[in-house]
C-alpha positions as CSV (number, residue, x, y, z in Angstrom):
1,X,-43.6,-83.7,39.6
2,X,-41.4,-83.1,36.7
3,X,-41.0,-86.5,34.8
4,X,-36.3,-85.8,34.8
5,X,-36.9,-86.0,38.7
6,X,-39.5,-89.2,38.4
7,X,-36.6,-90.6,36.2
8,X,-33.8,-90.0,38.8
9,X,-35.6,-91.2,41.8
10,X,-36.7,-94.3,40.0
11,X,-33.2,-95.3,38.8
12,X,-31.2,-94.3,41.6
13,X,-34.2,-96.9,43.8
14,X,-33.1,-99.4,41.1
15,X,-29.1,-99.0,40.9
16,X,-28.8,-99.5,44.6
17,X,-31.0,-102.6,44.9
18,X,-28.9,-104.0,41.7
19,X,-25.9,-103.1,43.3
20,X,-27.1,-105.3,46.8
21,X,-28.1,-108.1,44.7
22,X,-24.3,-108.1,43.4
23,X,-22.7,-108.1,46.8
24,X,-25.2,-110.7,48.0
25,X,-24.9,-113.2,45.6
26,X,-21.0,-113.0,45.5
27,X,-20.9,-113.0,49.1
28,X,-23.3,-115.9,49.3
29,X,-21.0,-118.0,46.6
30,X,-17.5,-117.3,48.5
31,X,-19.3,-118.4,51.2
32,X,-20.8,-121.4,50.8
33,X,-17.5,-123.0,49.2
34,X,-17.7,-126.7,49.3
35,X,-15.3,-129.7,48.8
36,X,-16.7,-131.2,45.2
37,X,-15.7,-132.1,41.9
38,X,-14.5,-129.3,39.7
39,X,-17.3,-130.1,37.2
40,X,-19.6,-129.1,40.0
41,X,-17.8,-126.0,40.5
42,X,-17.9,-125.1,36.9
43,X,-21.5,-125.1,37.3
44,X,-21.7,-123.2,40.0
45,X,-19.7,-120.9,38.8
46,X,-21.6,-121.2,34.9
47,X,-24.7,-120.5,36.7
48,X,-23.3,-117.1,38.8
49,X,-22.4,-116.0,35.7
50,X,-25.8,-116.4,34.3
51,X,-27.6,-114.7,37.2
52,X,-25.4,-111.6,36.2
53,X,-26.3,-111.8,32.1
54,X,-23.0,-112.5,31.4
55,X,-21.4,-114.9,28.7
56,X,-20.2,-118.2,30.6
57,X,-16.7,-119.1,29.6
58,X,-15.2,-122.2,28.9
59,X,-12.8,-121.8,31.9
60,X,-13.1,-118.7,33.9
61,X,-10.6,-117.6,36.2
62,X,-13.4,-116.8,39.6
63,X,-11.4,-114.3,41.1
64,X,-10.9,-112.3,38.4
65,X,-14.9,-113.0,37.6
66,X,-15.6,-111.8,41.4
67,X,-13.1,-108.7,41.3
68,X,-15.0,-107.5,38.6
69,X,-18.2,-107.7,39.5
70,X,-16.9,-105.9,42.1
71,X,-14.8,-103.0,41.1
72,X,-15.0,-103.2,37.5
73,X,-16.9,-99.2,36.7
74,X,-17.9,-100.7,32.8
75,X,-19.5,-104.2,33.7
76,X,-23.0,-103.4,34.0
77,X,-24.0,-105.5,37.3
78,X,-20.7,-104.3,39.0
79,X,-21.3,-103.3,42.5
80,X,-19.0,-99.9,41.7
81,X,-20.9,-98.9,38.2
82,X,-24.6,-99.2,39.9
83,X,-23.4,-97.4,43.3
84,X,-21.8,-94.5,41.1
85,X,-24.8,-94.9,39.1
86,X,-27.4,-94.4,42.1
87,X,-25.1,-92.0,43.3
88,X,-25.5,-89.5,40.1
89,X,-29.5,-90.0,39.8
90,X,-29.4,-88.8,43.3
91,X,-27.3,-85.4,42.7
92,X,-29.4,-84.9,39.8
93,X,-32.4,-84.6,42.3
94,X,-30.9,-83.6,45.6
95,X,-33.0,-80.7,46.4
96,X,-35.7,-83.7,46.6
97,X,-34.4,-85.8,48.6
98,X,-33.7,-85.5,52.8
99,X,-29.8,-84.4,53.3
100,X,-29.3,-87.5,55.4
101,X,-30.2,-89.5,52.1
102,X,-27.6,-87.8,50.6
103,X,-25.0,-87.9,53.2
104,X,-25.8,-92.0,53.5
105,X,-25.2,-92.9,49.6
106,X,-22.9,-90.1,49.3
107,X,-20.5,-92.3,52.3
108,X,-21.8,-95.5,50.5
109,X,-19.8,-94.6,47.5
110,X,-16.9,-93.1,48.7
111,X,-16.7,-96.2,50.9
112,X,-16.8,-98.6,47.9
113,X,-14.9,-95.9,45.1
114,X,-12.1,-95.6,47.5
115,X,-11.4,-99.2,49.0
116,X,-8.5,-100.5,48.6
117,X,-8.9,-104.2,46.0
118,X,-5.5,-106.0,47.3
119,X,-6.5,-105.6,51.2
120,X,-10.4,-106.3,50.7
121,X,-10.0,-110.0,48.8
122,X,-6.8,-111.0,51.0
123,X,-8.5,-110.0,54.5
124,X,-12.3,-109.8,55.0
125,X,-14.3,-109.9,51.8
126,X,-17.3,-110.6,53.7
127,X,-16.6,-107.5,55.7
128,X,-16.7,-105.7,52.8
129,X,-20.2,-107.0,50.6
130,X,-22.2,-106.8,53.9
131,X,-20.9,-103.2,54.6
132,X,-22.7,-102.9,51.0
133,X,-25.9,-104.5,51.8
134,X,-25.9,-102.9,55.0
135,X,-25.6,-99.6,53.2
136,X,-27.7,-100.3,51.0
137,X,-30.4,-101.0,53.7
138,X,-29.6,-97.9,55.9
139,X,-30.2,-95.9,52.8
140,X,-33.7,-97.5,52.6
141,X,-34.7,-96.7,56.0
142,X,-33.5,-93.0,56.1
143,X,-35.6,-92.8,53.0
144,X,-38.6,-94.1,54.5
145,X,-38.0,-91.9,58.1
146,X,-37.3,-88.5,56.8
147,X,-38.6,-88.6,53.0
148,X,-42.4,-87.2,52.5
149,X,-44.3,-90.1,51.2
150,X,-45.2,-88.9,48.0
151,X,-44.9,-88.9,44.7
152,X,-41.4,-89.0,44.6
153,X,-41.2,-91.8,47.4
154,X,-43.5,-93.9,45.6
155,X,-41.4,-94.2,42.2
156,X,-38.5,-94.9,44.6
157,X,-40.7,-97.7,45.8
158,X,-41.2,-98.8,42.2
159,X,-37.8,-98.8,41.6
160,X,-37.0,-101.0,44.3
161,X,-39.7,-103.1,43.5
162,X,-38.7,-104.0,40.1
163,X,-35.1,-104.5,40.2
164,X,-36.1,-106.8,42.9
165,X,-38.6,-109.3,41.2
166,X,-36.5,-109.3,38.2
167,X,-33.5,-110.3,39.9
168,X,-35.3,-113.0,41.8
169,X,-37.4,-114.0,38.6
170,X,-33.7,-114.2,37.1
171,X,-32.3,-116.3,39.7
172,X,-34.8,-119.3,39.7
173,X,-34.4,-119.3,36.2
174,X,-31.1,-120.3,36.4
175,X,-31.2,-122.7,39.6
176,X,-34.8,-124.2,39.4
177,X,-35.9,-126.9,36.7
178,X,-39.6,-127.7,35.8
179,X,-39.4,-131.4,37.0
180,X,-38.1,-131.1,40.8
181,X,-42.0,-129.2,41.3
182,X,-43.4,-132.3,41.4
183,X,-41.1,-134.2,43.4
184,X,-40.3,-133.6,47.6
185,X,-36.5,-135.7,47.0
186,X,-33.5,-133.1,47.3
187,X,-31.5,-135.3,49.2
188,X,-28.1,-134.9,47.2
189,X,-25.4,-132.8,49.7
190,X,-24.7,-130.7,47.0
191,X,-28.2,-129.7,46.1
192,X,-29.0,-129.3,49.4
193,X,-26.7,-127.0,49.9
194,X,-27.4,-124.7,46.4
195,X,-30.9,-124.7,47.7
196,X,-29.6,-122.8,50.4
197,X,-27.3,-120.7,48.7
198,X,-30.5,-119.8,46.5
199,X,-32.6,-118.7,49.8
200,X,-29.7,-116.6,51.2
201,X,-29.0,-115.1,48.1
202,X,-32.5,-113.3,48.5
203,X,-32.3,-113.5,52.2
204,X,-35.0,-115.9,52.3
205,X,-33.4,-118.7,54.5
206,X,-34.8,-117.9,58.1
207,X,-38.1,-116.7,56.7
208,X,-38.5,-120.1,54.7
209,X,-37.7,-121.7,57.5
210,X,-40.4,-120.3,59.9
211,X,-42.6,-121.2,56.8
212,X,-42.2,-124.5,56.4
213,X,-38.7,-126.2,58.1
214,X,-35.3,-126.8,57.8
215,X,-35.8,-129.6,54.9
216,X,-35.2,-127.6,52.2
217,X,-37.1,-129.0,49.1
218,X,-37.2,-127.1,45.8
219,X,-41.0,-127.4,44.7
220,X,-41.8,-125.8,48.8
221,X,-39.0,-123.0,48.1
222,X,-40.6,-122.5,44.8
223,X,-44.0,-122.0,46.2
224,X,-42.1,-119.5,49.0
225,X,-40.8,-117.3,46.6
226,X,-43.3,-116.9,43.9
227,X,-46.6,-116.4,46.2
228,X,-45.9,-116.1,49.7
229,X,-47.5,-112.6,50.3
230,X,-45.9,-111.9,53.6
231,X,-42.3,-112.1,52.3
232,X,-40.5,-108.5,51.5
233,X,-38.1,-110.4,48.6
234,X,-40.7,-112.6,47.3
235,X,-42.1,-112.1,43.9
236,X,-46.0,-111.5,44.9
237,X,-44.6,-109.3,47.3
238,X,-43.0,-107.4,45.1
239,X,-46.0,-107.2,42.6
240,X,-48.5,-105.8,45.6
241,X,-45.7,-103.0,46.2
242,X,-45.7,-101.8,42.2
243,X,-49.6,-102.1,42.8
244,X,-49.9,-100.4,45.4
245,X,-47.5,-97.7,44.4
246,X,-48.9,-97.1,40.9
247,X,-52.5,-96.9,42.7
248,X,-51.0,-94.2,45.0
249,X,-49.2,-91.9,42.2
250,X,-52.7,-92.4,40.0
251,X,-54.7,-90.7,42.7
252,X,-52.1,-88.3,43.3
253,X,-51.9,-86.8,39.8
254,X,-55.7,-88.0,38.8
255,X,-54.0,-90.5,36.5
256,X,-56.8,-92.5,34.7
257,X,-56.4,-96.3,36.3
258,X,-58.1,-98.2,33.2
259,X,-55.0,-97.6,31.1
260,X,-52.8,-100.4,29.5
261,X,-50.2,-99.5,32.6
262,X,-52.9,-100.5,35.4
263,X,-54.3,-103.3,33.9
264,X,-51.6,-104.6,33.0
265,X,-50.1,-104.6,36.9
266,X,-53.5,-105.5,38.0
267,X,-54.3,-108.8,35.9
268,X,-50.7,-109.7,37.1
269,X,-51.6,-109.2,40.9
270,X,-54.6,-110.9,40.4
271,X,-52.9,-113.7,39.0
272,X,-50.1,-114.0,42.0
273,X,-53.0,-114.0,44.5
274,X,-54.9,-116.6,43.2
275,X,-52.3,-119.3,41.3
276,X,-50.7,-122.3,43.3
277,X,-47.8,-124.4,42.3
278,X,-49.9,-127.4,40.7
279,X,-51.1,-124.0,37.6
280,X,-47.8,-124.1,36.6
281,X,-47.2,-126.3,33.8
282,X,-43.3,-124.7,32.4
283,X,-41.9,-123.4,35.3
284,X,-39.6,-121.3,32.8
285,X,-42.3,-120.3,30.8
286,X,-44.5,-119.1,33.7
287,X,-41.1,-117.1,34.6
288,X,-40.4,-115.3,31.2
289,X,-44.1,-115.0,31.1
290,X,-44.2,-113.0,34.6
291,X,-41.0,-111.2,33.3
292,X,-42.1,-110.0,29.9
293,X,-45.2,-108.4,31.8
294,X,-42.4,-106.7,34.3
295,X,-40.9,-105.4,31.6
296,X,-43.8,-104.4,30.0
297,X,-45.1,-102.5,32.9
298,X,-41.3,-100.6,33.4
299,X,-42.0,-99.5,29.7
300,X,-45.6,-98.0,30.1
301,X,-44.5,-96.3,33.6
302,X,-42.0,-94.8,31.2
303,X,-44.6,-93.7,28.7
304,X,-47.1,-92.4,30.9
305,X,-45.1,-90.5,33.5
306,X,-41.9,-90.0,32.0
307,X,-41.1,-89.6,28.4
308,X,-44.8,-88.9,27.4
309,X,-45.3,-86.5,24.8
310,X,-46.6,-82.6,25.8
311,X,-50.0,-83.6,23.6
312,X,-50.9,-86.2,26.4
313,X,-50.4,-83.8,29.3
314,X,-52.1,-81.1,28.0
């Protein structure tokens, strides 16, 4: 496989999952809008901001925040910039994909490029971020029905995989402090009630709750969405995908597995599969710890498959 049509499939896997994880999360926050003190709000809304990289201001004006993140082409998580993005990767590479992938993020865009801002926010804005994640999800399953699953479908798989442990690994991060692992006492209205906002935003909620119940404690939800192995959205989840994917494209192309690249993904499977909540000391230090080696492993897929040098293949 050339390494420009690797490159495409992978990105345009990892623009549409970012571009879901936008239209969840705002949906998620409009709504689950509660009566409280506007300090309250301001976190709320300090804490959005921070699951998106962006600056928190002093006193941001939310709809504007939300319209942006929304139709805003030059903010970077905006759900138009990473849908035009996905869009692009996948013309750059549409003889490789199935015409019904094409047709399915081709409507996708021209769905969200062409909607009309005044109508959407004043009528049904929940209408319209589920018509995303619902897009976004159709897309997914015409891939895996009528896509060959090989090399190309795998680093789609990667792509998805990635984008989706980072933005979960960014999200507790910004919601979950190291001291509330030890304790089972949530019983505050308005925590309660961001511990649910945290499950939907990764869709998590009914699957917790088959899990464990409907008494929603954060050191439990914690424990769900590091290492429960059975979860799609979860982060070991996630980790076994990249696994199994980079396992797949090794044999494949008759990659060696004892590079940097697969030991790398490996020690860091290992680890998920074995660790309970009691190892973790520094809740955020075990996170940027699991999300340097993320990064880590996006930058050695990169070397080895994609911008390696003509000396290496040869």
């Amino acid at each position: 496989m050339l390494s420009r049509v690797a490159d495409s499939l992978y990105w345009m896997s990892r623009y549409l999952e970012r571009a879901e994880n936008t239209a969840r999360l705002i949906d998620v926050y409009m709504n689950i809008s509660l009566d409280v003190p506007d300090a309250y709000e301001r976190e709320r809304v300090r804490r959005l901001q921070q699951a998106f990289s962006i600056e928190p201001a002093d006193e941001p004006d939310v709809d504007k925040l939300l319209q942006q993140l929304t139709f805003d082409a030059t903010l970077g998580p905006s759900i138009i910039a990473n849908i035009t993005h996905a869009r692009e990767n996948a013309r750059q590479v549409r003889e490789q994909i199935s015409s019904e992938m094409w047709t399915q993020i081709n409507t996708l865009y021209l769905d969200v490029r062409y909607a009309k801002v005044d109508g959407i926010w004043q009528d049904a804005p929940h209408s319209f971020y589920n018509k995303v994640k619902e897009g976004s999800h159709l897309f997914q399953g015409i891939t895996d029905a009528t896509m060959n699953h090989n090399q190309g479908w795998h680093f789609i798989q990667l792509g998805r995989s990635i984008e989706r442990v980072i933005n979960l690994l960014r999200l507790m991060s910004v919601h979950f402090d190291d001291h509330v692992l030890t304790t089972h006492i949530d019983f505050a209205t308005t925590r309660y009630f961001e511990l649910v906002s945290v499950l939907k935003s990764v869709s998590a909620f009914e699957a917790y709750c088959k899990v464990y119940n409907a008494n929603l404690q954060t050191g439990w939800i914690t424990e769900f969405l590091l290492f429960n192995r059975e979860f799609p959205r979860s982060l070991r989840f996630g980790v076994d995908k990249i696994q199994a994917s980079l396992t797949t494209i090794a044999d494949l192309t008759g990659r060696n597995k004892g590079t940097r690249l697969y030991r790398l993904a490996g020690r860091l499977q290992s680890m998920l599969s074995y660790d309970e909540l009691g190892d973790i000391g520094d809740l955020h230090d075990y996170l940027d710890a699991v999300t340097e080696q993320i990064a880590e492993i996006h930058n050695l897929l990169f070397d080895t498959f994609i911008t390696y040098s003509i000396d290496t293949a040869l």
